[in-house]
Steps between C-alpha positions, in 0.01 A plus 500: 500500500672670762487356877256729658281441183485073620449585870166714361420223287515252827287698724253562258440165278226273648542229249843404523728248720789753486728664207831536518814732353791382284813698367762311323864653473846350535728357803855371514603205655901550641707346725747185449332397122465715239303819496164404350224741429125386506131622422392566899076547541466711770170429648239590784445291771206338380689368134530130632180460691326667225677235202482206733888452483610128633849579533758169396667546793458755814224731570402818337524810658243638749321819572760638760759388325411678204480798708851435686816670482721190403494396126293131396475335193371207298729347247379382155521152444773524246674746646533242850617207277765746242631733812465315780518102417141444606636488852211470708703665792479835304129540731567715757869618439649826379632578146644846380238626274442884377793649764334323793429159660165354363403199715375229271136354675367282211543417072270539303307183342670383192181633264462829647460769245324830469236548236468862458337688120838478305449917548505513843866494531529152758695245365408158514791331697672681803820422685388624860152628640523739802276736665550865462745647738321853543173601589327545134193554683630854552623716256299664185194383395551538136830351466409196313763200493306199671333223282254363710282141511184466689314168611169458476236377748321160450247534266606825353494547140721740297218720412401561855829546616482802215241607637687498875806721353271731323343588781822506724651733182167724516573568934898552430452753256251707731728451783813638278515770275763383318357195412193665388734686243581235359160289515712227637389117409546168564462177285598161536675222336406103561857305565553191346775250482592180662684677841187616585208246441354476862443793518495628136102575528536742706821686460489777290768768416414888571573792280434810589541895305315757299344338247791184602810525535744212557 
């Protein structure tokens, strides 16, 4: 799904809490220790809100800072403990990271994973999560790279949330013509797994193409 593609989905969904964009890609830690490279998720400003994330240490990132020139990021649990000691003092300092200074604001709880379809392309376990640092919002509509997860409202079930993107599908591809090429669709995909239990029931994972795609 491509990052104008989720802002139409926000406006127009009545039935969900919020959805949210991930990409995952690569990053290199440098400085004084050895070069180490690491799966990064680069994610919209609503990822942690949207998951629930309880950080082990720190904060998460907010809103503005997501939308800030100056580079944050969460460390994975085991990458805090391997690369960095488990020194709690990491929170708030700088650390070379992708040809820049990343301030460190939180880690990640020890159990955090990601629980994607094994053909979506988003690994479980992560060394970093960051928010993107351009505007995806902008850019071409079709130029699909973002896996997405929505929340669901109280109450909701599955079938009505269906219901919700079909129609939200149905007013995207009149507004576009190039989505009405391609009779663009959504579907989604219950989460499971232990990282996500309170709020399991209503997070669901959002796929989007002609015909699917993922």
């Amino acid at each position: 799904m491509s990052g104008p593609l989720l802002s139409e989905l926000h406006h127009r969904l009545h039935l969900f809490q919020d959805v949210a964009g991930i990409w995952v890609g690569n990053g290199t830690f440098t400085g004084d220790a050895t070069p180490e490279q690491v799966k990064v998720a680069f994610v919209t400003e609503t990822f942690p809100a949207l998951l629930g994330i309880r950080p082990a240490i720190g904060r998460v990132f907010t809103p503005d800072e997501a939308s800030a020139s100056r580079t944050v990021i969460l460390l994975s649990y085991g990458l805090w403990q391997r690369r960095f000691g488990g020194d709690p003092a990491i929170v708030g300092k700088g650390v070379p990271f992708g040809g820049a200074a990343a301030t460190v604001v939180g880690v990640l709880p020890r159990d955090f994973k990601l629980y994607f379809p094994a053909d979506s392309n988003v690994p479980s376990e992560v060394g970093v999560v960051m928010p993107f640092q351009n505007n995806i919002y902008k850019g071409p509509r079709t130029l699909h790279f973002l896996r997405v997860l929505a929340r669901l409202k109280p109450g909701v079930t599955v079938a009505q949330a269906q219901a919700d993107i079909d129609a939200a599908a149905g007013q995207i591809r009149e507004a576009y013509s190039e989505f009405a090429a391609e009779n663009l669709k959504f579907a989604l995909v219950p989460l499971h797994g232990d990282a996500v239990r309170e709020v399991r029931p209503a997070l669901t994972a959002l796929f989007a193409g002609a015909g699917l795609f993922y």
